[in-house]
N, C-alpha and C positions, 0 to 999 in steps of 0.2 A: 504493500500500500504506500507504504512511505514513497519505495521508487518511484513507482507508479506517478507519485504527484511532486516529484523532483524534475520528472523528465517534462511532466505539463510545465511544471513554473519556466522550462528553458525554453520551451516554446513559445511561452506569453513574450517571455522576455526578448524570444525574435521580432514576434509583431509589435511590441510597445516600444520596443529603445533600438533604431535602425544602427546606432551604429556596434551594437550585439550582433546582427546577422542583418548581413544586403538585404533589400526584397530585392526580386526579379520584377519586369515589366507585369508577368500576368498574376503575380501578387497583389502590386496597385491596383490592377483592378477588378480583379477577385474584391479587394475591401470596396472600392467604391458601387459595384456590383450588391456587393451586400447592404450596403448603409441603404440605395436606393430601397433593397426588399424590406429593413427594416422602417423606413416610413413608411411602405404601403400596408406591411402586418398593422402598424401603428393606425394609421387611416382607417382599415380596413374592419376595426373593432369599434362598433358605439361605446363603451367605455374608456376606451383610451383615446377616442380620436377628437382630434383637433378642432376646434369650430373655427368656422370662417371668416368672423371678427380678429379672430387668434392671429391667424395666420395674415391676413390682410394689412395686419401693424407689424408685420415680420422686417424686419433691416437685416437678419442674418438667419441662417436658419444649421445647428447644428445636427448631425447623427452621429451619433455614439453606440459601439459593438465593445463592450465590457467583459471578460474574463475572469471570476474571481476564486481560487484554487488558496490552499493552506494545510501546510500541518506543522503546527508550532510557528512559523514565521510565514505569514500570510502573502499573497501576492496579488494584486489587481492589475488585467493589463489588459488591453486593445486597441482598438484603432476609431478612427469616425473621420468625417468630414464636413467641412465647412463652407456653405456658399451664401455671400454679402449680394445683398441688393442694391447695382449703384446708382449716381442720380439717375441716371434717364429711365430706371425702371427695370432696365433687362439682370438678369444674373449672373454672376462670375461663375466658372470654373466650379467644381467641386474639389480644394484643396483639402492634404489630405494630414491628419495629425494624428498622433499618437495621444494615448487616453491611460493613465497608472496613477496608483497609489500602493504604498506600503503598507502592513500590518503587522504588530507584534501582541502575541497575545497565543492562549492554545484555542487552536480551531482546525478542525478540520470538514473539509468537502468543497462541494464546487459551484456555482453559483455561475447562468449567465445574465447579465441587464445590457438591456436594449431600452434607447432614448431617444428622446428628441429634442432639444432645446431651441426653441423661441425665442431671440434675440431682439428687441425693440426698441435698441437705441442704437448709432453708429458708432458711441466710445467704445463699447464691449470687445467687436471683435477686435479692433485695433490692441488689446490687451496684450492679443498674442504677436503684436509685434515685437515684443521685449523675449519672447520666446516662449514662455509659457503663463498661464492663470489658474486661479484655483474656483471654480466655480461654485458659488456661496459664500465664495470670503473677499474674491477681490472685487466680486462682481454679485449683487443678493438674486438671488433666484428662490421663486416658490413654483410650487407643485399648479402646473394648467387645472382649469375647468373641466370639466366632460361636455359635451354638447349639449346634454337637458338641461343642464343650467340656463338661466333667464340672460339674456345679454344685457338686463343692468346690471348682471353683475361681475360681467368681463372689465367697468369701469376701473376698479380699484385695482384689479389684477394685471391691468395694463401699465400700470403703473411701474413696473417693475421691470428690471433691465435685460432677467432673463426668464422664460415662465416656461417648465420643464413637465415631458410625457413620456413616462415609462412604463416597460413590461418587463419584470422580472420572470426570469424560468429558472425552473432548479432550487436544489437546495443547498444553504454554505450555514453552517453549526459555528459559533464563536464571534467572541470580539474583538471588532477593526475599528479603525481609526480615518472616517471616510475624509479623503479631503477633496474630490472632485479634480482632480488637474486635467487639464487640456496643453498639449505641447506640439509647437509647429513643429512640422515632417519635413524640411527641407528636401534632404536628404530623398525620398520617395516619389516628392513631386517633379526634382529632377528627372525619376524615371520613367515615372506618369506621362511628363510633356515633353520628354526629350528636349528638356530646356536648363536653360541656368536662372529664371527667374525663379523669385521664393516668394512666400505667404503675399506681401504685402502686393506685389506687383499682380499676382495670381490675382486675388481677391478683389482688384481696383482696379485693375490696369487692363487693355485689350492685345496683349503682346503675343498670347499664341492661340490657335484658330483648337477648337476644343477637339477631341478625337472623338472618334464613332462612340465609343463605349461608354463616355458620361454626356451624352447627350440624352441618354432616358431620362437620369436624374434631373438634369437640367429643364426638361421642359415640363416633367410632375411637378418641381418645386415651383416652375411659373406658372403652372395650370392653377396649382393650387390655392396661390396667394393673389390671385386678380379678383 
């Protein structure tokens, strides 16, 4: 058992921290691939999904594929991706970041969450310009609406610079120390776009023509926020 989840944590720790292990091109987008499936599960459930006010005040729109494995020294790790809405409307690239945090404490099993974060101010994502943030500390984020809720009362909730939908699967036994981090992928988006531009350029800028593969994402995430 132990091995068993020594050899998982090496694996998290290829997809979370690139420069532990390269990705290959069909890596990248194997994860962008996936973020897209995880907003649609997300969507796709009356309970978890997003209302159209939500989404409408969107200025960035996170996914997050989370990992979380432990025995005696805990590990959280994954990947997600991040696409900013800029002025004229249309959406950047889906750049792509790395998602960990650390645990100490005895725990053991395995746990996955699947997210979505709501971003509704333009400071936020720029956070990750410094390279990484910690979502809930540097930036406050509370738990979205469900769709039956009344949309007066999306007012107060808008409020807020990040408004978060998740789906937890699985089970993890023990106590962690969650700190949310999000951290630019330099490193991947290089191989993503066969480019030298990073986060900020990706995100803002119009410098490289998007490839076939994240243009599904690209055009659910504008279906969905008009």
């Amino acid at each position: 058992m132990k091995k068993i989840l020594s050899l998982f944590v090496v694996a998290l720790l290829c997809r979370a921290t690139p420069a532990y292990c390269a990705p290959t091109r069909a890596d990248t987008v194997k994860d962008v691939e996936s973020c897209w499936a995880v907003l649609q599960e997300i969507m796709s459930d009356p309970s978890t999904a997003i209302p159209k006010p939500i989404l409408q005040a969107a200025h960035a729109i996170v996914i997050v594929n989370q990992f979380k494995a432990g025995y005696i020294f805990g590990f959280k790790g994954g990947y997600g991706v991040i696409l900013a809405k800029k002025p004229d409307g249309t959406w950047s690239v889906p750049v792509l970041l790395s998602a960990n945090e650390a645990s100490l404490g005895l725990q053991i099993g395995f746990k996955s969450v699947e997210s979505v974060y709501v971003v509704t101010d333009d400071a936020t994502p720029k956070l990750l310009f410094r390279d990484r943030f910690n979502v809930g500390v540097d930036a406050k984020a509370v738990a979205g609406p469900a769709q039956a809720i009344a949309e007066k009362d999306y007012v107060n909730v808008l409020k807020n610079p990040v408004i978060i939908y998740t789906k937890s699967l699985g089970l993890f036994a023990g106590a962690t120390v969650k700190a949310g981090l999000l951290a630019r992928n330099d490193a991947a988006n290089f191989i993503l776009y066969n480019s030298t531009y990073t986060l900020p350029e990706l995100l803002y800028g119009n410098w490289v023509t998007p490839p076939e593969e994240v243009k599904p994402l690209m055009k659910y995430v504008s279906d969905l926020t008009r």
